[in-house]
C-alpha positions in Angstrom: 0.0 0.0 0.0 1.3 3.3 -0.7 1.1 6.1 1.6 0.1 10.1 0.4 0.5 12.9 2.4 -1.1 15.6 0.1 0.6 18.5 1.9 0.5 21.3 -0.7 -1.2 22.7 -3.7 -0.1 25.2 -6.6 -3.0 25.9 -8.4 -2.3 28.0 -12.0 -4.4 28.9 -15.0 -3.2 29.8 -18.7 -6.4 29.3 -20.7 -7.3 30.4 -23.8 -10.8 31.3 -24.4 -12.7 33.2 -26.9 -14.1 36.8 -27.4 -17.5 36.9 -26.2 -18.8 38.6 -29.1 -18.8 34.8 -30.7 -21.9 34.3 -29.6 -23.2 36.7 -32.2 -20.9 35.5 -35.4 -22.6 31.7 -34.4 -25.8 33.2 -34.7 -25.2 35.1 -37.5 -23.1 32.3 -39.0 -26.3 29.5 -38.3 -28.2 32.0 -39.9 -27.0 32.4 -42.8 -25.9 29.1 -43.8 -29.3 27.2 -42.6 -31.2 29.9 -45.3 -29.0 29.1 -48.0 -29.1 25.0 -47.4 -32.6 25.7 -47.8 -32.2 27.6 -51.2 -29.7 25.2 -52.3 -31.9 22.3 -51.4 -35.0 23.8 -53.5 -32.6 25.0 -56.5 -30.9 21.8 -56.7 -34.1 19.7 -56.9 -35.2 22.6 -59.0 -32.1 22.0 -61.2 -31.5 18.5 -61.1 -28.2 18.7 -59.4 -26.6 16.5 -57.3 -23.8 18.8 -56.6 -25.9 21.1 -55.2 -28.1 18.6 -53.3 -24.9 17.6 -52.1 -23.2 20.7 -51.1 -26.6 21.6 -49.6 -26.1 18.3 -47.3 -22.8 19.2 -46.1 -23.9 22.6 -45.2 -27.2 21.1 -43.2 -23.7 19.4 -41.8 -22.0 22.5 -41.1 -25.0 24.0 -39.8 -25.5 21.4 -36.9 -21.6 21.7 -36.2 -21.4 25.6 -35.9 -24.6 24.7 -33.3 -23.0 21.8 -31.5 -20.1 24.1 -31.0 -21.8 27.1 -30.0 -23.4 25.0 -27.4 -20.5 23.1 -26.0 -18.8 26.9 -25.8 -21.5 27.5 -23.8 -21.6 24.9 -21.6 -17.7 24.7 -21.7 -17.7 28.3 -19.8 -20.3 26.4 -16.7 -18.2 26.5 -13.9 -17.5 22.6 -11.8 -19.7 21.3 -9.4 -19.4 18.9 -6.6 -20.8 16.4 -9.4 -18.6 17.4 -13.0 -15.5 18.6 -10.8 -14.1 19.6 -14.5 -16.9 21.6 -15.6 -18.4 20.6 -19.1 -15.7 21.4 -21.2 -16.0 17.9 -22.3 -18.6 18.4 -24.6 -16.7 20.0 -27.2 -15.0 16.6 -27.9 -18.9 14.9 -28.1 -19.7 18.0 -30.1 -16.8 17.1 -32.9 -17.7 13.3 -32.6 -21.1 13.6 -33.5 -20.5 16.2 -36.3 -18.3 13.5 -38.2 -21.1 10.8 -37.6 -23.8 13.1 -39.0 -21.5 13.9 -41.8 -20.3 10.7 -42.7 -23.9 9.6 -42.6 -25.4 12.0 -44.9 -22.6 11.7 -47.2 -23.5 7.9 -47.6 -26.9 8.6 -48.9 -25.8 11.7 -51.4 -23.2 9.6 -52.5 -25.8 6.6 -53.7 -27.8 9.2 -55.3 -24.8 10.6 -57.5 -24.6 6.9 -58.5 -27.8 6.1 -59.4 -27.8 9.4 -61.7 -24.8 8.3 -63.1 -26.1 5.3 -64.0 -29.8 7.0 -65.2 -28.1 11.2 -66.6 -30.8 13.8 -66.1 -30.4 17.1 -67.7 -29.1 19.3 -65.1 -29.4 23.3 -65.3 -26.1 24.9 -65.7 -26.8 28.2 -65.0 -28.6 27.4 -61.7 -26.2 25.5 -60.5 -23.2 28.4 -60.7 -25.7 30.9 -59.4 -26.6 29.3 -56.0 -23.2 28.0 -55.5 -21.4 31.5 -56.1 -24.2 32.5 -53.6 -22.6 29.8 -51.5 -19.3 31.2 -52.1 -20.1 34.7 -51.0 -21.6 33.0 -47.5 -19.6 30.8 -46.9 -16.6 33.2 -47.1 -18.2 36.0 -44.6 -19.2 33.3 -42.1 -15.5 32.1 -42.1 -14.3 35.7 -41.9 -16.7 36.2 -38.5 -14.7 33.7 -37.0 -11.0 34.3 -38.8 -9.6 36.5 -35.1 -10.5 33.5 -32.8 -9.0 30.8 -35.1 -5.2 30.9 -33.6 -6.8 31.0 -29.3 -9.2 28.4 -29.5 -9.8 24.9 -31.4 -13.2 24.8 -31.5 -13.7 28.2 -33.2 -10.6 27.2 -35.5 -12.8 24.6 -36.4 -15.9 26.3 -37.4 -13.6 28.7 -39.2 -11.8 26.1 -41.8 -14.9 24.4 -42.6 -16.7 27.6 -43.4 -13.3 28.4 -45.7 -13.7 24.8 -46.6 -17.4 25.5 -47.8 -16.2 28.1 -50.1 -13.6 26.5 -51.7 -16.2 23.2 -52.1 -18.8 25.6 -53.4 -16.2 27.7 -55.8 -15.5 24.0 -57.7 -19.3 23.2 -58.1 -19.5 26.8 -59.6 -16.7 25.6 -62.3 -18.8 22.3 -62.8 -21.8 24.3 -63.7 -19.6 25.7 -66.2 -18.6 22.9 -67.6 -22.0 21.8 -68.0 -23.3 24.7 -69.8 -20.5 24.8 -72.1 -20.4 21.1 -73.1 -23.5 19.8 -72.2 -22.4 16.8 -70.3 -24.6 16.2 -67.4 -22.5 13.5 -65.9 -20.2 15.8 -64.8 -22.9 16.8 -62.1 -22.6 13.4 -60.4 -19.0 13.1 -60.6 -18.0 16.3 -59.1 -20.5 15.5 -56.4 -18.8 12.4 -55.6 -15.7 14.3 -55.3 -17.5 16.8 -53.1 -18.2 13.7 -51.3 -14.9 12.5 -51.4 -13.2 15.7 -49.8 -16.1 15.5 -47.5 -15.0 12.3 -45.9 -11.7 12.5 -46.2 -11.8 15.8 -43.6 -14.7 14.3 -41.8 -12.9 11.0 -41.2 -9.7 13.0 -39.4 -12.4 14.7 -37.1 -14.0 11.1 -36.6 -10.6 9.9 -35.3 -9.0 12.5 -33.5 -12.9 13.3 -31.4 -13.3 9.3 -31.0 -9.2 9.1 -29.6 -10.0 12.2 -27.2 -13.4 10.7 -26.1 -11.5 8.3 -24.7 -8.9 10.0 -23.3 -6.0 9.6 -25.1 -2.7 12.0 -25.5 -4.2 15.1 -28.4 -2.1 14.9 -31.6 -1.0 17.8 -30.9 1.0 16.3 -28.1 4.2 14.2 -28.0 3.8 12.1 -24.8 7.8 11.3 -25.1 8.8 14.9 -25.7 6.8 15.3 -22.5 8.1 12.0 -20.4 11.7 13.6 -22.0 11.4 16.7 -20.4 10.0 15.7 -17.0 13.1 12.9 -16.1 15.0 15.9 -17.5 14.1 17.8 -14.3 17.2 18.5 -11.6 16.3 15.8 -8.7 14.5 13.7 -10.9 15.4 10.0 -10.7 12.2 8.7 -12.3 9.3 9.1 -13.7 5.8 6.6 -13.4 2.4 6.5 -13.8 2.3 8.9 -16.5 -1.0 10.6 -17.7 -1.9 12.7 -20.4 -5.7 13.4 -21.6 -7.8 15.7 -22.9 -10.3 17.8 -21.3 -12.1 19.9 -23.5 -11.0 20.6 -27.4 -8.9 23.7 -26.3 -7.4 22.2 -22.1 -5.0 19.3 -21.9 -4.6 17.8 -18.2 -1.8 15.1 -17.1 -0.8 13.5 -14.1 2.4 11.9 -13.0 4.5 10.4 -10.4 7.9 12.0 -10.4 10.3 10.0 -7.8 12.7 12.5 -6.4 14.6 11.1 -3.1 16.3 14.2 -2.4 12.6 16.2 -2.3 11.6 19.6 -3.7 9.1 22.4 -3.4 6.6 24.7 -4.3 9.3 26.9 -6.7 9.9 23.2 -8.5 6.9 22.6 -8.9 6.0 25.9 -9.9 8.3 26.2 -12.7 7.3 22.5 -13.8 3.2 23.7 -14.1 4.6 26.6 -16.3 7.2 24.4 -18.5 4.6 22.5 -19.4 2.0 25.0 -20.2 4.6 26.7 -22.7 6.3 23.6 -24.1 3.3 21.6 -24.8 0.3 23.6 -24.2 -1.1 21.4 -20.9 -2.8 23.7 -18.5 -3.9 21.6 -16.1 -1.1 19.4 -14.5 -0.9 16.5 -10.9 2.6 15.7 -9.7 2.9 13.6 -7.0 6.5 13.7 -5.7 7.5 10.7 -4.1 10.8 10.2 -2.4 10.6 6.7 -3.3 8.5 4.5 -5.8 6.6 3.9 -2.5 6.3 6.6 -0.5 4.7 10.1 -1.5 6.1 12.8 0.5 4.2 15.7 -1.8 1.4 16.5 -4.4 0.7 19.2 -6.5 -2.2 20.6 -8.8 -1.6 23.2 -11.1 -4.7 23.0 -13.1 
């Protein structure tokens, strides 16, 4: 049995969090983009497009998302209770998790549409099909701009902000397919470039999938190197070794780890003080536990720096 003797705490807080005035570029943003998936929905039937029935899809996608995020920033800014001692900044990872099943799920059934016109060509309307997606261009690009000062502070608006720049670069090639169409009257280019919509779709959507699946269940972010991290920390002056090393993520913009540093010859608040703030500048972790232990047995010390 090991014996604790939790005799101190250093508690410390670099956080990043963004301008309140977000809460007004989501609304605007949701908006926006919800009234155009509804004019590209109608234009694309309207037109016989499958591009456009399938850019409208991923912006009903991106429409959920910039919701799902607004709430989790929401709910990320609740402060802990007795019962969610970490708040519910959690919910930003559920919020990216679900977004990529949505997405991945609608894309399936676009997708099997483009086939089955590819298989049975409809004439498809040219000129509709550039107009509404230059309209996409236009709001897709000013929803992406609203959240273009927050993308550098905080992950979740970074995310909203690429996949509104995203939307206008998707929307700018089914503008050059309506082209096509009009000026060589091949309507199985329609299909085709919504596969490829499709195809870009998943292939962003499937990183999302992974990296909000591997944080749901706590492991390191990709944006951490757990070795660079166990490096530095048996790098330490007085450190002989290091166990029980954790590192997980607690919302999509905080990082927390926990360790046991063995250090016979002891240390203090200064040591640990300095460690909290190494690791919030080397590798972004805001929200650190060392337990120093004078052996691999006995804990003499513990620390949070969340």
């Amino acid at each position: 049995m090991h014996a604790h003797n939790h005799a101190q705490g250093d508690h410390g807080h670099a956080h990043s969090h963004a301008p309140a005035d977000f809460g007004r570029a989501f609304a605007i943003g949701i908006a926006l983009n919800l009234t155009f998936v509804v004019v590209e929905a109608i234009y694309g039937m309207y037109g016989h497009s499958v591009a456009l029935l399938s850019d409208a899809g991923h912006n009903l996608g991106d429409v959920l998302g910039l919701v799902v995020a607004w709430g989790a920033t929401v709910l990320g800014r609740r402060p802990p209770t007795p019962r969610f001692t970490y708040g519910l900044g959690a919910t930003s990872i559920l919020a990216a998790l679900l977004n990529a099943l949505f997405l991945l799920i609608a894309v399936g059934a676009i997708s099997w549409e483009a086939i089955m016109r590819l298989m049975q060509p409809a004439p498809v309307a040219g000129n509709v099909v550039m107009i509404v997606a230059a309209i996409g261009i236009l709001i897709n690009g000013a929803t992406a701009l609203m959240f273009a000062s927050g993308r550098k502070g905080d992950l979740n608006i970074r995310g909203a902000f690429l996949h509104m720049l995203a939307d206008a670069v998707i929307s700018a090639g089914v503008v050059v397919t309506g082209l096509l169409i009009k000026l060589t009257g091949a309507s199985w280019l329609d299909p085709v470039a919504s596969l490829v919509v499709n195809a870009v779709i998943v292939w962003g959507t499937w990183t999302l999938l992974r990296d909000s699946f591997a944080m749901s269940v706590n492991a390191v972010p990709p944006s951490i190197e757990p070795a660079e991290v166990r490096a530095f920390l048996e790098s330490l002056p007085g450190v002989a070794r290091l166990h029980d090393l954790h590192i997980w993520a607690m919302s999509t913009t905080e990082t927390a780890l926990s360790g046991h540093l063995v250090m016979p010859d002891g240390s203090g608040d200064a040591f640990l003080t300095r460690t909290g703030a190494e690791l919030q500048r080397r590798f972004g972790i805001g929200h650190v536990t060392l337990q120093i232990e004078s052996t691999e047995i006995h804990c003499t010390l513990a620390t949070h720096a969340p």
